[in-house]
N, C-alpha and C positions, 0 to 999 in steps of 0.2 A: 395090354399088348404094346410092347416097345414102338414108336415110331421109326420107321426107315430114314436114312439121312438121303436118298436118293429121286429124284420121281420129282413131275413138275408140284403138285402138288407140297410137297415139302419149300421147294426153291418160294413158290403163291407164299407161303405163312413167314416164310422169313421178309420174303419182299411188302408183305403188308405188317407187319409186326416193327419192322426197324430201318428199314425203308432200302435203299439202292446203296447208300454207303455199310449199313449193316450187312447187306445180303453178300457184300465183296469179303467183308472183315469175315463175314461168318464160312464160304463156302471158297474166298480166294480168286482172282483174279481170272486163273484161267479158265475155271469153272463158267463165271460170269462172263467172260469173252466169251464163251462158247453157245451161252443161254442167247446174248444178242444179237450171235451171231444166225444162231436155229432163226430167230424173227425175224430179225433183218432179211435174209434171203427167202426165207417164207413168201414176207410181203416182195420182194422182187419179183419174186415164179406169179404170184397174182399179178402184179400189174403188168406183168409181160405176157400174164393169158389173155388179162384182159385187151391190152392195147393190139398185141397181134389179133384177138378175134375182130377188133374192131376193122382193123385196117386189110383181114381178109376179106370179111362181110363188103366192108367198103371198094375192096377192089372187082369182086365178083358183081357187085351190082354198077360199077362205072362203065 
């Protein structure tokens, strides 16, 4: 069975295989902007669930 060039899983083997300058050469800049971009904002939405939970919590009991 052929591999799909698409799917995180593909992007994981190229990024362990040849590393972050490979995974650009292989899949292209935009692609790559786009991958950092899914985690980078990822991780934003977490730490702004977490820091607003915090600071409701914190308000409702001041």
């Amino acid at each position: 069975m052929k591999e799909s060039k698409t799917g995180l899983k593909y992007y994981r083997n190229i990024i362990k295989e040849k590393g972050i300058r490979g995974f650009v050469r292989e899949v292209g800049w935009k692609i790559a902007f786009l991958v950092f971009m899914f985690f980078f904002l990822k991780g934003m939405v977490w730490l702004f669930i977490f820091y607003g939970g915090f600071e409701l919590i914190r308000g409702v009991f001041s």
